[in-house]
MIKETOR-498964 format. One record per atom (N, C-alpha, C): residue in three letters; x negated, y, z negated. Coordinates in steps of 0.2 Angstrom, whole numbers, plus 5000, padded with zeros to 4 digits. Atoms other than C-alpha are relative to their C-alpha. Example, Ala and Ser with C-alpha at 12.3 -4.5 7.8 and 13.67 -1.06 7.14 Angstrom:
<rs>
ALA499649945000ALA493849784961ALA499650065000SER500449945001SER493249954964SER500450054997
</rs>
This chain:
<rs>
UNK499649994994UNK481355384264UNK500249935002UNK499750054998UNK482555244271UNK500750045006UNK499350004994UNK483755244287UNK500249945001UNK499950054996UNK484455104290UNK500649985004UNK499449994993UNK485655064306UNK500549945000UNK499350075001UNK487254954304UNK500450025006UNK499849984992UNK487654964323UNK501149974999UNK499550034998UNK489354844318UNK500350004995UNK499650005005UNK490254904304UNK500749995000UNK499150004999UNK492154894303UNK500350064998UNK499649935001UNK493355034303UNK499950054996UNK500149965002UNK492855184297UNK500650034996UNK499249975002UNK494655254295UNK500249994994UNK499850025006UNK495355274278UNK500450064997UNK499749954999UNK496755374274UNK500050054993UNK500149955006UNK496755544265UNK500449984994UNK499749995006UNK497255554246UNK500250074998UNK499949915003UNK498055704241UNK500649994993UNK499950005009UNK498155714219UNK500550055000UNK499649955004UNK499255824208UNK499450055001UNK500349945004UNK498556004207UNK499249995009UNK500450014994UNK497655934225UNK499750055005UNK500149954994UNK497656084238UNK499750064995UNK500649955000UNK496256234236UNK500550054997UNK500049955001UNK497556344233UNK500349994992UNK499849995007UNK498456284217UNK499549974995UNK500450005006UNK496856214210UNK499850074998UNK500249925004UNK496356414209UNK500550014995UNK499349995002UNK498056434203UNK499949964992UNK500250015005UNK497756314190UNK499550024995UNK500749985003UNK496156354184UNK500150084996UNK499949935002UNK496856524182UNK500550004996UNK499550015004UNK498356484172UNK499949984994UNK500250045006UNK497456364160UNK499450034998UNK500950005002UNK495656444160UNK499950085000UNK500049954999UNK496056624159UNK499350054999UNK500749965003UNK494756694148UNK499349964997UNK500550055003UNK493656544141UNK500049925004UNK500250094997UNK492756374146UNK500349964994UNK499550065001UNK493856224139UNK500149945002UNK499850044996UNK494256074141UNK500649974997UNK499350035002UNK495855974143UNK499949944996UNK500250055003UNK495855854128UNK500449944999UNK499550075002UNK496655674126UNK499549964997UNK499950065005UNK496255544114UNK499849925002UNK500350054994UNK496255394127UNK499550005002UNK500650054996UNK494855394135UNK499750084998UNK500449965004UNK493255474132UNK499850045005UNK500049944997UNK493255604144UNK500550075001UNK499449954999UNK493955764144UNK500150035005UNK500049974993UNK493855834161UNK500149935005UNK499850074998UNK494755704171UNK500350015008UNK499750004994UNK495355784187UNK499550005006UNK500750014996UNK493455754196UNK499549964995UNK500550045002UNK492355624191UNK499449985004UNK500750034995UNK490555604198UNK499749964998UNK500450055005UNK489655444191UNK499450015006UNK500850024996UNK487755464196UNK499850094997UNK500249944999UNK486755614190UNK499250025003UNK500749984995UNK485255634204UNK500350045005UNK499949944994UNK485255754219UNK500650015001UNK499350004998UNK487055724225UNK500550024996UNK499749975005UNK487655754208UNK500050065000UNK500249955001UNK486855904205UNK500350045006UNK499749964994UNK487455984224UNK500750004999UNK499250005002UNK489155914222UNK500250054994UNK499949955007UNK489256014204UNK500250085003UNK500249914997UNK488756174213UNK500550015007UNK499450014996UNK490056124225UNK500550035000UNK499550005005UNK491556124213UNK499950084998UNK500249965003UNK490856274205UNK500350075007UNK499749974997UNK490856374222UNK500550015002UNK499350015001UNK492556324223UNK500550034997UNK499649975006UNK493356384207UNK500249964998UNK499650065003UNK493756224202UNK499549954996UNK500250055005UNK492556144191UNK500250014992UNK500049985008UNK492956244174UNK500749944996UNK499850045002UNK493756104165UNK500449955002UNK499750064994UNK494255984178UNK499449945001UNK500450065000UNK492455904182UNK499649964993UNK500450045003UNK491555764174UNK499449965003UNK500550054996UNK489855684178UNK499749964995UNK500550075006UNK489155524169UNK499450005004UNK500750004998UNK487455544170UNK499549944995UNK500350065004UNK486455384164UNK499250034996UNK500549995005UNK484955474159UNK500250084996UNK499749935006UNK484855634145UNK499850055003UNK500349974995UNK484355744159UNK500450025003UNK499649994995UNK485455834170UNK499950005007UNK500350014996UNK485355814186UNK499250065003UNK500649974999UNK483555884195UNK499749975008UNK500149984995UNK482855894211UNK499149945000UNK500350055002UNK481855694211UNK499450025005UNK500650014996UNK480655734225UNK499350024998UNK500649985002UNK479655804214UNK499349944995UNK500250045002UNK479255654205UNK499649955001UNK500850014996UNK477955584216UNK499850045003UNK500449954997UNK477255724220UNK499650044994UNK500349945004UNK476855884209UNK500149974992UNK499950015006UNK477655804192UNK499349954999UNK500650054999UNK476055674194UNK499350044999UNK500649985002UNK474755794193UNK499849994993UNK500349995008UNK473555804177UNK500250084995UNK499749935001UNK474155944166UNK499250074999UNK500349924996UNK472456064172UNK500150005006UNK500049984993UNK473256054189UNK500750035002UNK499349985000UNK474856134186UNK500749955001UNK499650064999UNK475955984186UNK500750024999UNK499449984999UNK477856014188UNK500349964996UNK499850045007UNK478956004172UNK500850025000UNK499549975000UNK480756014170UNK500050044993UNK499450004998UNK481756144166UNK500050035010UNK500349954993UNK480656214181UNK500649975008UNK500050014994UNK481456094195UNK500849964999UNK499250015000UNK483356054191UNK500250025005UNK500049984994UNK484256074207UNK500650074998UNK500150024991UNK484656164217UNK499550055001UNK500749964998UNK482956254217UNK499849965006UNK500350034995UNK482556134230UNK500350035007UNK500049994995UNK483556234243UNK500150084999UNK500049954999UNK483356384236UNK500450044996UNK499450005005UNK484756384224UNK499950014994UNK500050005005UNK485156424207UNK499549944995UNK500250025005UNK484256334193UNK500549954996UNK499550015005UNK485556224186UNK499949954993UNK500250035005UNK485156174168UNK500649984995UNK499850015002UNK486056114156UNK500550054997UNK499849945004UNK486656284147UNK500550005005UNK499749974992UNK487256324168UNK500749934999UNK499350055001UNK488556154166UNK500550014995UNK499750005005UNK488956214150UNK500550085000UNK499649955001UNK489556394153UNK500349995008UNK499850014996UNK490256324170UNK500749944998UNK499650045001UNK491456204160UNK500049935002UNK500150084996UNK490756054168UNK499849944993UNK500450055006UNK490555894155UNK499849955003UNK500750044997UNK489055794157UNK500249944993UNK500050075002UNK489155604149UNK499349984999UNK500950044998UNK487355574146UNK499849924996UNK500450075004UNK486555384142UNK500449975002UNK499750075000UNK487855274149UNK500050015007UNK499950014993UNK488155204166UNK500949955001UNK499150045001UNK490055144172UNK499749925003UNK500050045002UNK490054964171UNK500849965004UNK499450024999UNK491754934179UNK500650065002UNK499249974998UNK493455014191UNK500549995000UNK499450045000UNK495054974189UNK500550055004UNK499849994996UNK495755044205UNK501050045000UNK499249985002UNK497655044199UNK500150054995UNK499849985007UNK497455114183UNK499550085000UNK500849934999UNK495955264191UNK499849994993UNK500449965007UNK494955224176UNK499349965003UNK500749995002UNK493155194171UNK499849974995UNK500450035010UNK492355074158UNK499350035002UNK500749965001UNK490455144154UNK499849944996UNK500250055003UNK489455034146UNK500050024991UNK499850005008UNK489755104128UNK500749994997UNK499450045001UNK491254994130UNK500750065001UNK499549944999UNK492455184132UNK500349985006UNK499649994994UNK493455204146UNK500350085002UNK499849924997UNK493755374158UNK500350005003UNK499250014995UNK495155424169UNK499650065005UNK499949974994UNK495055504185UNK500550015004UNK499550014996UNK496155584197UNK499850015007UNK500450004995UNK494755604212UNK499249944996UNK500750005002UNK492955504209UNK499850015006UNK500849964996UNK491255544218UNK499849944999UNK500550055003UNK490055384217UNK499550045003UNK500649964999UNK488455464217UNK499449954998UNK500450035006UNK487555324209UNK499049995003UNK500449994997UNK485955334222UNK499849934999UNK500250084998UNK484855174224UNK499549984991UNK500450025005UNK483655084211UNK499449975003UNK500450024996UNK481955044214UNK499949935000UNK500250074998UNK481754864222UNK499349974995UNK500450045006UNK480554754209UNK499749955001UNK499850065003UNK479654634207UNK499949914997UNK499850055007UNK479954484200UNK499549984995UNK500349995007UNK479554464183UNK499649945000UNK500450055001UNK478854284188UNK499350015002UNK500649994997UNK477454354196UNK499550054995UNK500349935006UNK477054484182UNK500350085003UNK499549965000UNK478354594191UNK500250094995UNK499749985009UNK478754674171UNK499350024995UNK500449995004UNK477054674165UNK499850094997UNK500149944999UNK476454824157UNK499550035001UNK500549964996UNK475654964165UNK500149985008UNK499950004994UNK476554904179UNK500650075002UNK499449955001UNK477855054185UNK500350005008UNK499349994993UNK479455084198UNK500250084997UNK499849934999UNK479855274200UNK500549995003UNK499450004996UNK481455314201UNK500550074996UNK499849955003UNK481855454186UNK499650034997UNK500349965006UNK480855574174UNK499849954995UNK500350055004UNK480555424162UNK499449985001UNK500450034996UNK479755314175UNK499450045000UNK500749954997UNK478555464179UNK499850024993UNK500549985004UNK478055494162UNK499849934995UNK500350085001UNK477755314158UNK499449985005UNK500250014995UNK476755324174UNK499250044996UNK500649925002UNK475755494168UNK499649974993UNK500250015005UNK475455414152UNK499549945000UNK500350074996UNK474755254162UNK499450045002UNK500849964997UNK473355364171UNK499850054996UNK500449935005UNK472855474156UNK499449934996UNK500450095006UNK471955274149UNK499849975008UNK500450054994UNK471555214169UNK499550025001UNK500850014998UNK469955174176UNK500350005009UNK500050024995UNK470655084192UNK500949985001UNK499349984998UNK472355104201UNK500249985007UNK499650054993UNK473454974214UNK500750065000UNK499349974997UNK474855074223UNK500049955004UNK499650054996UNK475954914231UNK500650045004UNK499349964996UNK476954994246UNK499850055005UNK500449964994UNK476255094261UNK500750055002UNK499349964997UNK477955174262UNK499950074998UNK499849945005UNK478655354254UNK499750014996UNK500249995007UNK478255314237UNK499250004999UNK500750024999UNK476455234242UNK499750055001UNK500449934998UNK475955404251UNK500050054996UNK499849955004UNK476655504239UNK499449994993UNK500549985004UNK475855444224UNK499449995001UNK500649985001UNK474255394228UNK500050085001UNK500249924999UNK474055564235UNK499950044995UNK500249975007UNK474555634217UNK499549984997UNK500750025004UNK473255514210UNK499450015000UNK500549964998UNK471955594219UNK499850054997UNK500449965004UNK471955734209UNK499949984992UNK500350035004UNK471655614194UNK499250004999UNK500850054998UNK469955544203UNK499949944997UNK500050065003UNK470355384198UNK499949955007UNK500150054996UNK469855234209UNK500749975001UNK499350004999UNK471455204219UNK500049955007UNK499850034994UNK471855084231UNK501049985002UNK499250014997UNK473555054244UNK499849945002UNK500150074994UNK473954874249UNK500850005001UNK499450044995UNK475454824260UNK500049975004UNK500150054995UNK475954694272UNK500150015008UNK499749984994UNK476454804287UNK498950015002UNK500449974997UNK475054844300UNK499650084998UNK500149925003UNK474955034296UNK500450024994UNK499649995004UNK475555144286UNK500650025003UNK499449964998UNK477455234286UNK500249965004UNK500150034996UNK477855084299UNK500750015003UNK499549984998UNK479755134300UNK500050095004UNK499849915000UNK479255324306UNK499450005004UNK500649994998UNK477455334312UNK499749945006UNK500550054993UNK476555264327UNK499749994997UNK500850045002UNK474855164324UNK499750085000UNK500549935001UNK473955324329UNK500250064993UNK500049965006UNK474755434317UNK500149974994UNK500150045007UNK474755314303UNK499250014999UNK500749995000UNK472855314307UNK499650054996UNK500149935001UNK472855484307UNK500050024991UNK499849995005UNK473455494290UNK499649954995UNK500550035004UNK472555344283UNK499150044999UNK500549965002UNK470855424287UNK499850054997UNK500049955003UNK471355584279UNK499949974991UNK499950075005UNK471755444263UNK499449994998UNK500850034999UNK469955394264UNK499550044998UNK500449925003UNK469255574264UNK500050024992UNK499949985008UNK470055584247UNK500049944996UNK500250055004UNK469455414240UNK500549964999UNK499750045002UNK470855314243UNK499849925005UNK499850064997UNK470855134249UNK500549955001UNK499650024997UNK471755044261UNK499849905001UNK499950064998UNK472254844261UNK500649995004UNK499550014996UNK473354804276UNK500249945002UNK499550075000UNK474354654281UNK499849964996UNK500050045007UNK474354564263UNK500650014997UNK499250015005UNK475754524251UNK499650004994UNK500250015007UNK475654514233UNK500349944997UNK499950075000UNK475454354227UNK500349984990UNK500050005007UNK475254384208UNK499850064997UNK500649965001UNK474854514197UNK499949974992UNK500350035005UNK473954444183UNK500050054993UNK499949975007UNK473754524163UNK499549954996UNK500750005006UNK472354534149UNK500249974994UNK499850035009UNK472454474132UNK500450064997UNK499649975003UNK473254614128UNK500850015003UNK499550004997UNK474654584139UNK500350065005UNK500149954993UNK474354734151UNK499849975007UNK500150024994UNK474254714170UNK499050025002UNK500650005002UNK472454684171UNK499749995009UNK500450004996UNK472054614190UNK500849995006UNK499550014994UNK473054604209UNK500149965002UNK500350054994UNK473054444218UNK500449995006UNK499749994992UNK473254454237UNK500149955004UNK499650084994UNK474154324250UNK499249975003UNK500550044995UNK472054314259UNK499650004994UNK500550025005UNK471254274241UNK499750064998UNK500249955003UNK470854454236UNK500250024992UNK499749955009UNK470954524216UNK499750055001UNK500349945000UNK470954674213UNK500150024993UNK499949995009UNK470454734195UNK500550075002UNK499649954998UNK471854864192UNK500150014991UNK499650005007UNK472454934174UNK500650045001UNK499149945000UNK473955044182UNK500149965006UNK499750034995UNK474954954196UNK500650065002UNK499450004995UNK476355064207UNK500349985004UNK499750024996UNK477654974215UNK500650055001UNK499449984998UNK478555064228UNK500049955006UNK499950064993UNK479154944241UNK500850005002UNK499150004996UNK481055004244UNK500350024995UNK499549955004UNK482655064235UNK500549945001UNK499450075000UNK484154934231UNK500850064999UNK499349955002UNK485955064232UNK500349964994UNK499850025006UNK486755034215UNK500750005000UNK499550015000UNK488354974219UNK500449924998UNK499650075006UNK488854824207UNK500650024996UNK499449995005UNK490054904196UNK500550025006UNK499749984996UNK490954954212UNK500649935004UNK499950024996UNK490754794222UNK500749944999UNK499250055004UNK492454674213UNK500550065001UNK499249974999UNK493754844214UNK500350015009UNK499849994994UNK493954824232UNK499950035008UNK500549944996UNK492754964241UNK500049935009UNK500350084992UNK492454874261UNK499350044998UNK500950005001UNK490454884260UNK499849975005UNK500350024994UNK489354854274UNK499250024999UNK500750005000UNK487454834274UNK499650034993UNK500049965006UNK487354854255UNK500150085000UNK499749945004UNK488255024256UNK500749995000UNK499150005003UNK490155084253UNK499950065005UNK499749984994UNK490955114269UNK500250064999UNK499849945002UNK491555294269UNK500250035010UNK499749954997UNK492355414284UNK499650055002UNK500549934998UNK491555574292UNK500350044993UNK499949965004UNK492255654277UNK500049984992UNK500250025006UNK491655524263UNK500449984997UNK499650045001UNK493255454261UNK499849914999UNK499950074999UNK493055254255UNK500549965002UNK499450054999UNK494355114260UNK500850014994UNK499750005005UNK495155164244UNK500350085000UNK499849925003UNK496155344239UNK499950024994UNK500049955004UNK495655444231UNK499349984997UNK500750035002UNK493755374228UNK499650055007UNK500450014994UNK492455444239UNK499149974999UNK500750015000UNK490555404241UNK499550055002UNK500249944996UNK489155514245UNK499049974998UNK500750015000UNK487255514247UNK499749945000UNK500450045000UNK486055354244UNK500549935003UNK499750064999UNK487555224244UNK500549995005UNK499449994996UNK488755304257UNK499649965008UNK500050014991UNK488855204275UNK500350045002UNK499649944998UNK489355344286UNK499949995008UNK500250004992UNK489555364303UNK499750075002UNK500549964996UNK488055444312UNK500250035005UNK499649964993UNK488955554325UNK499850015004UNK500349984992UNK487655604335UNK499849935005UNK500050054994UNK487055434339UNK500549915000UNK499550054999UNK488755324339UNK499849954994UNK500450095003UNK488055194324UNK500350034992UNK499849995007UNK488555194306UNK499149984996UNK500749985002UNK487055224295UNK500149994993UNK500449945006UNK486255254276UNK499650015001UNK500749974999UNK485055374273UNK499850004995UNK500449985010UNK484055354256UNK499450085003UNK500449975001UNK483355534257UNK500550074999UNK499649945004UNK483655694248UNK500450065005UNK499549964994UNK484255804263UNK500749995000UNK499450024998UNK485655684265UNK500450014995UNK499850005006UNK486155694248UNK500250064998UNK500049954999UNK486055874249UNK500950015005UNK499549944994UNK487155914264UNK500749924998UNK499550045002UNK488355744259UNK500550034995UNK499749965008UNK488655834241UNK500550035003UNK499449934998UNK489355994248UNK500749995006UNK499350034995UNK490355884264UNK500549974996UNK499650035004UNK491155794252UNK500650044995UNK499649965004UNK491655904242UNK500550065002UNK499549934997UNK492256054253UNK500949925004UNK499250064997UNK493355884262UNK500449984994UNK499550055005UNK494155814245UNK500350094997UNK499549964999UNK494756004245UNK500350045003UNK499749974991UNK495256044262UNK499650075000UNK500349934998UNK494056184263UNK499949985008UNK500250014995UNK493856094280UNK500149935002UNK499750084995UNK494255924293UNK499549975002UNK500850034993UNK492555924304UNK499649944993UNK500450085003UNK491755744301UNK499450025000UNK500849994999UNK490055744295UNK499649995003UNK500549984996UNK488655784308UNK499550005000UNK500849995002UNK487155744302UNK499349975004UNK500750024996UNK485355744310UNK499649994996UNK500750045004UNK484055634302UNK499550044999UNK500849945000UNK482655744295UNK499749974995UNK500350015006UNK481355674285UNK499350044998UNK500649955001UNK479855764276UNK499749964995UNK500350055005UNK478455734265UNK499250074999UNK500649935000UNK477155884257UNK499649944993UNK500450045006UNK475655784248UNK499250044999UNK500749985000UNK473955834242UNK500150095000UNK499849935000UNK474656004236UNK499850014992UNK500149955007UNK473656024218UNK499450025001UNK500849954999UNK472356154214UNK499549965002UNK500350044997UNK470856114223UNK500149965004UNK500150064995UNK471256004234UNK499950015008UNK500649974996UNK470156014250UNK500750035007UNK499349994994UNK471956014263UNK500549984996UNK499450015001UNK473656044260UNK500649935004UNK499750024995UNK474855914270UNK500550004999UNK499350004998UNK476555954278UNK500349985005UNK499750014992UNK477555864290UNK500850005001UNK499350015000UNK479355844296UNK499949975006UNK499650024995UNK480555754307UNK500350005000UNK499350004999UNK482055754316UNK500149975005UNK499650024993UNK483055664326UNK499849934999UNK500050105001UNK482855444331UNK499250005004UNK500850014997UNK480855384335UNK500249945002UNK499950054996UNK481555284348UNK499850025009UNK500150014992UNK481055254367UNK498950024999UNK500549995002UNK479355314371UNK499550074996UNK500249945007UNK478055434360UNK499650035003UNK500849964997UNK476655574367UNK500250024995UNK500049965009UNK475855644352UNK499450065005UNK500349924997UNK474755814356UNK499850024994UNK500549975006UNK473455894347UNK499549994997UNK500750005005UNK472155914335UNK500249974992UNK499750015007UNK472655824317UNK499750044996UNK500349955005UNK471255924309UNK500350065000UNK499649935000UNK472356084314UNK500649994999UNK499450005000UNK473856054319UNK500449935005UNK499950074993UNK474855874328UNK500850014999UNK499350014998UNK476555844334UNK499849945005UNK499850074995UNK477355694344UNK500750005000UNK499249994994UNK479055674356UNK499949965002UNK499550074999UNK480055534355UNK500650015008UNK499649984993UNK480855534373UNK500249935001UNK499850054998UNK482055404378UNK500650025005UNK499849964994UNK482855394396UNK500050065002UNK500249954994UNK482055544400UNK500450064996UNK499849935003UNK482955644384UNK499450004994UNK500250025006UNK481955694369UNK500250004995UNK499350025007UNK482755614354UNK499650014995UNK500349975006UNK481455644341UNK499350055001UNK500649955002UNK480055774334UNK499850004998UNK500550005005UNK478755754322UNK499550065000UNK500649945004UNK477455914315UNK499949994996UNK500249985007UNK476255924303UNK499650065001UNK500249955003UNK475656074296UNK499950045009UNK499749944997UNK476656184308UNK500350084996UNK499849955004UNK477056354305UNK500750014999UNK499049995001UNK479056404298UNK500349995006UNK499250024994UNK479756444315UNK499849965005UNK500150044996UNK478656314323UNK500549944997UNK499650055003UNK479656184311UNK500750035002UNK499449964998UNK481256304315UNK500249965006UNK499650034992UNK481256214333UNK500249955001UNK499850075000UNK481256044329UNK500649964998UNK499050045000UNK483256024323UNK500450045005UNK499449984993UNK483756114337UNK499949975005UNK500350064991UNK482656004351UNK500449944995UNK499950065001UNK483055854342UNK501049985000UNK499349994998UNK484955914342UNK500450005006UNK499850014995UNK485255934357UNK499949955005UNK500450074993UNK483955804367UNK500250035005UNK500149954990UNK483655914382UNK499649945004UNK500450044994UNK482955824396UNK499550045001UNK500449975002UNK481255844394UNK499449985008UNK500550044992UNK479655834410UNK499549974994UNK500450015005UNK478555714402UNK499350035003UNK500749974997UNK476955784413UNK499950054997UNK500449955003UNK477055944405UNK500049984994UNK500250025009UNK477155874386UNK499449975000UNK500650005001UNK475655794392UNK499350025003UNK500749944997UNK474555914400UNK499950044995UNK499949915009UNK474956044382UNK499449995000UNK500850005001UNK473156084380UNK500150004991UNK500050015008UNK473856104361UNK500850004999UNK499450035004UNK475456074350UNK500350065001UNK499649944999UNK476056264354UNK500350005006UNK499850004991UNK475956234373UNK500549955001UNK499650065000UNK477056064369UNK500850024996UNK499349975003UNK478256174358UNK500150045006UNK499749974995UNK478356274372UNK500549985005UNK499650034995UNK478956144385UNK500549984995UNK499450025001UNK480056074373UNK500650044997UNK499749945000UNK480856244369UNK500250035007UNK499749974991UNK480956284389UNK500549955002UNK499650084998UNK481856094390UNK500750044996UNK499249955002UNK483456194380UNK500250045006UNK499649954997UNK483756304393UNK499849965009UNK500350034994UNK483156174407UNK499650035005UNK500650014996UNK481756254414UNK499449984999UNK500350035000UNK480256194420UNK499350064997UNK500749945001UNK478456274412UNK499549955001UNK500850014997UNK476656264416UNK499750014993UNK500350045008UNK475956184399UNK499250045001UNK500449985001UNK474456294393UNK499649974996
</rs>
């Protein structure tokens, strides 16, 4: 998870493009005239793609939504193309610090099981589902080069592809690093595909002892998973707590102690200095900024996400705060290009600021805005409310499940309420509205309330969120704060 705020970008504004065969009604019309009884594609000779009137480069979460996009449109059956860089179709990545890490007697999650859009509920989309939807998938290259004037596409297998709308979907890469440090060694790993993770999985089927670099996302994620290994696991970071962009001291705490219950270890304000390697060329120890080693024979580094926007950044795109500038509709500075999910700058509409959001929600509800906007299925600028989640320590046996979510900005100040052994919440209140919401292991329609307080930001009393005698009583008042009345916190 990443948000990060670029309060001073430059003009959003970028004017619409409207293609050959453009409007909602003559794409059916198309589709129907050229694609009556069978899936097909339009073939040319020039360049190596045959579906040329939609091109999506990137095939992680935003691809996969966007696909299903097109599809409930009636316009992908030989119009779209997605260049996917691995041989996998798109799939539903959150699962790859989580459940795909378990030991295979813990029921570990495999694809074809988790292709998107099961993650929201959604079809299954496998490769067979792209193939009897006329969609063509590019697998093994990545574009390498845009040429603005001429709408094409170099890939790195030297070809060239044509477009007469593109998607950039290319999501971020994981942050590294450097190989001068032993960065590269192996048994070191960065998660960021199905490869990664079973390069990983194959790393702790031979470990003994295991360094997670990164107190973030990826840090809480996988030790977690490695816990159902029972391997000797320690966390080091340089921030004070964990989660340091989300969580207060005390809920960091909270969540560290839990960590601890299940054998994990915690080093805190430390860098990584070095990491050393054996005679055989494997990552062998850790060494820390305050003169600590740690013998390690598996290393994960998660420390951030870098957007992958080099092949973009010479055709032109305006780009701010390493993303690509986009519109409430995903529009970039260019025609007929747009952007969407990991790498898109967008403007945050609820709270006046231009933003990325590295996190799969975004990517999700970005896909299907983009796509209804590039065929006027609709105008409303995109609207989106920061939510982030994180479900760990979910394989068999294991002694507690944990689930939390948030919504809204963890800005002004925090009362947190409750019992974390049951149940905890915290409300983010600033001038006297509440602007965020945090819950862990609430029930459905208790998590049900939290994008609607944090949407609105009622004006809340803080005396009664801190008298709640529990997190029910504190859902209460902030559920009576929507309709402004006051209640008597139980």
């Amino acid at each position: 998870m990443a948000i990060a705020g670029l309060r001073h970008g430059a003009s959003l504004w970028c004017p619409q493009f409207v293609s050959r065969e453009f409007t909602l009604h003559s794409l059916h019309r198309s589709v129907g005239a050229f694609f009556p009884r069978q899936k097909r594609f339009v073939t040319s000779a020039a360049y190596a793609n045959q579906n040329k009137e939609f091109v999506i480069v990137g095939g992680g979460n935003a691809a996969g939504y966007a696909a299903r996009a097109f599809v409930q449109n009636g316009v992908a059956d030989g119009k779209l193309c997605i260049v996917c860089k691995e041989k996998v179709v798109p799939y539903e990545r959150p699962a790859l610090t989580k459940a795909y890490l378990f030991p295979l007697d813990k029921s570990p999650a495999r694809l074809p099981g988790f292709h998107t859009c099961v993650g929201t509920g959604g079809e299954r989309q496998t490769a067979e589902w792209y193939n009897e939807k006329g969609i063509e998938v590019l697998h093994g290259v990545s574009v390498t080069g845009l040429d603005v004037n001429s709408r094409t596409l170099t890939i790195s297998s030297g070809d060239c592809l044509k477009y007469g709308n593109l998607i950039i979907a290319t999501g971020c890469t994981a942050a590294r690093l450097p190989e001068s440090i032993g960065g590269d060694l192996l048994g070191v790993h960065y998660i960021r595909d199905v490869a990664d993770a079973d390069s990983l999985i194959a790393s702790l089927q031979r470990s003994k002892k295991v360094v997670v670099i990164g107190g973030g996302y990826i840090g809480m994620e996988v030790s977690a998973a490695i816990t159902s290994w029972g391997l000797d696991t320690t966390i080091v970071f340089p921030e004070a707590h964990l989660m340091p962009r989300l969580f207060t001291p005390s809920i960091a705490r909270k969540y560290e102690e839990l960590y601890e219950e299940n054998g994990v270890k915690f080093l805190k304000g430390v860098s990584v200095n070095k990491l050393a390697s054996g005679d055989d060329g494997r990552v062998a120890a850790v060494e820390l900024s305050d003169g600590t080693v740690l013998d390690a024979d598996t290393v994960v580094v998660g420390i951030g996400a870098k957007p992958v926007i080099n092949p973009f950044v010479d055709a032109g795109l305006e780009m701010v705060g390493g993303g690509i500038v986009v519109d409430g509709q995903f529009r970039t500075s260019i025609p007929g290009i747009w952007a969407i999910g990991d790498v898109a700058a967008f403007p945050l509409k609820i709270y006046g600021r231009t933003t990325r959001v590295e996190h799969v929600d975004h990517a999700r509800k970005s896909a299907q805005h983009c796509v209804d906007a590039l065929l006027q299925i609709h105008t409303d600028p995109y609207d989106y409310l920061p939510f982030f989640y994180s479900r760990v320590f979910e394989y068999p046996g294991s002694p507690r499940k944990i689930w939390w979510q948030f919504y809204g900005d963890n800005v002004g100040e925090t009362i947190e309420v409750g019992d974390f052994n049951l149940k905890y919440a915290a409300f983010w209140i600033d001038s006297g509205k509440l602007k965020g919401v945090y819950l862990e292991s609430g029930t459905p329609e208790e998590f049900a309330l939290l994008p609607e307080v944090a949407r609105k930001q009622p004006y809340i009393n803080k005396k009664d969120l801190q008298s709640a005698l529990s997190v029910q009583a504190a859902l209460k008042v902030a559920q009576a704060s929507l309709e402004g009345k006051p209640i008597e916190a139980v």
